[in-house]
N, C-alpha and C positions, 0 to 999 in steps of 0.2 A: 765615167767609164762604166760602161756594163757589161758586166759577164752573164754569158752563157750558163747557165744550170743544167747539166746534161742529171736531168731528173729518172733518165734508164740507169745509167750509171750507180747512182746513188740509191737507185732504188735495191740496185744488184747488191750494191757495197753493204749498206743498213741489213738486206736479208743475209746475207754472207753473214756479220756477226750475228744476229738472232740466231741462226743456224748453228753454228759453231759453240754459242755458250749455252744452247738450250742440249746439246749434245753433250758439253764439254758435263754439264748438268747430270745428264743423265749416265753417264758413265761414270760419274762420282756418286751418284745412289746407286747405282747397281755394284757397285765394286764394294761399298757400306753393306750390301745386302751380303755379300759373299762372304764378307769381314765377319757379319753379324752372325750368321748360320755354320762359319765354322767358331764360331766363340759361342755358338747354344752347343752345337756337336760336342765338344770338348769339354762344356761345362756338364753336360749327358753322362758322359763316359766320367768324370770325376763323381755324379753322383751316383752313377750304378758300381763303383766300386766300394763309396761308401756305406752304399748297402750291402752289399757283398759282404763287407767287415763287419757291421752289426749283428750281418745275420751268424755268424759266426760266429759271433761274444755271444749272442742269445741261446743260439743251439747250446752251446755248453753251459750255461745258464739252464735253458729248462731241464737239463737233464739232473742237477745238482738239487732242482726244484723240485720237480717230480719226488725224489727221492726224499725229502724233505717232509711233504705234501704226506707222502705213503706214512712216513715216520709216526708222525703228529696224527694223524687216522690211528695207526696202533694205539698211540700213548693215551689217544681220548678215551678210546673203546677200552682199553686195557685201566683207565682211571673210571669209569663209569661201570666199571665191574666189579671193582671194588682193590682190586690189586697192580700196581703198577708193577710190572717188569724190567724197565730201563730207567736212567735218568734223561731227564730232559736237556736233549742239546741240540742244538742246529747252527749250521754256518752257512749264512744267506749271502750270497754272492749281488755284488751288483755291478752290471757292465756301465759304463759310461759313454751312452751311442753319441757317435759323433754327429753333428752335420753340418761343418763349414764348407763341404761341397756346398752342399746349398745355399748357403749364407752368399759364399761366394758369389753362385749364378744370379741371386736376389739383388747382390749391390751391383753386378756389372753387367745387370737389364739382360742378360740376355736369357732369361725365364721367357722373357717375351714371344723368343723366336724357336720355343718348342713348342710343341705340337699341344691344345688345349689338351685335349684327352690325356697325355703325359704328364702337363700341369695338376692337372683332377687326378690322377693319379698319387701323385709325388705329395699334394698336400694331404692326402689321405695317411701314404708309409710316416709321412713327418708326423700328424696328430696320434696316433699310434704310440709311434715312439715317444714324443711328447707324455702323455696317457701313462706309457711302462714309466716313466722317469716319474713320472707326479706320481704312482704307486709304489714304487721304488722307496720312496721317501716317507710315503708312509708303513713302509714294513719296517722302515728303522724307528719312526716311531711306537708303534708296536712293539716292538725289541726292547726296546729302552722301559718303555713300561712291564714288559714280561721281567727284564733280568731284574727289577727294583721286587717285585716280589715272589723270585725263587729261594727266599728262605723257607716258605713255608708249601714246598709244590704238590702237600695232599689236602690246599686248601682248594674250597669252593670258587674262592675268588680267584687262582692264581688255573683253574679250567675254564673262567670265563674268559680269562687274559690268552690260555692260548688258544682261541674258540676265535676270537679276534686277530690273533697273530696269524691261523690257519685263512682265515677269509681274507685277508689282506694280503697274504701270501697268494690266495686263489684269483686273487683278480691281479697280482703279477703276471700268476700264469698266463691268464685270459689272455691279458695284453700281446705276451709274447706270443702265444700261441696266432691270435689274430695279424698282429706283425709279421712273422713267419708266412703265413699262408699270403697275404698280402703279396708282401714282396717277391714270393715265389711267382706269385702270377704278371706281377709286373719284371721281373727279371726276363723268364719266360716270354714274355713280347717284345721285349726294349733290351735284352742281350745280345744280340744279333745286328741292330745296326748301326 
């Protein structure tokens, strides 16, 4: 027995499915894309609030600094003149910046699907922040070494120790201060959408 091969037929049929799964395809990547770009949107807005919050521990932060900063300026000029006027004390604050927003966007890829320039951005406020924490830690070590020798604080030794407390302090400041201005400017472009 022989059959007929209606080879229009089949030719129809074969491109009918090609058509359909190369379709059914493509609207399962575009519908991923949709998925994706609102899971970077959203991962966006969790990390500009977290900045938002930092920036806020810090502002009050440098302002404790500052005043700190001024203090220790008296206390040196005031020990290199030969008379001290105050005793020596300071209470150094340290904010603890968050950033599991980020953490977040980094393990659920979707870092991917913002915008390069935002990425170059972002890992700038985070090396910053990073920077403030790694100095951070060393102004407690500073600390630890100033309070072991304020028994004697009209020694020589104990203004080289706050000479070193004041510098490590100062590049706390730096940090924040560069953090600050940072995220203002990335705030400033990237609040809005």
């Amino acid at each position: 027995m022989s059959s007929k091969v209606n080879f229009r037929r089949a030719s129809f049929e074969f491109l009918s499915i090609v058509v359909a799964v190369v379709l059914a395809m493509a609207l399962t990547e575009w519908r991923q894309d949709v998925l994706n770009e609102k899971l970077a949107q959203k991962s966006l807005e969790n990390i500009i609030t977290e900045i938002k919050d930092n920036r806020e521990d810090l502002l009050g932060d440098s302002a404790k600094i500052v005043r700190d900063l001024a203090f220790m300026d008296r206390w040196i000029k005031s020990f290199e003149n030969g008379k001290i006027d105050e005793d020596f004390s300071l209470n150094f604050d340290y904010s603890f910046l968050k950033r599991g927003a980020l953490d977040v966007a980094i393990n659920n890829q979707s870092m991917t699907y913002i915008d390069f320039e935002i990425n170059l951005d972002l890992a700038e406020i985070y090396n910053t922040q990073d920077f403030y924490s790694q100095k951070a830690l060393d102004v407690f070590d500073a600390m630890a070494s100033l309070s072991s020798s304020t028994d004697k604080p009209e020694s020589r030794e104990f203004l080289a120790k706050v000479k070193g407390f004041r510098f490590q302090l100062g590049l706390v400041m730096g940090s924040i201060n560069a953090y600050l201005e940072e995220t203002k400017s990335f705030l400033e472009v990237n609040e809005s959408r």
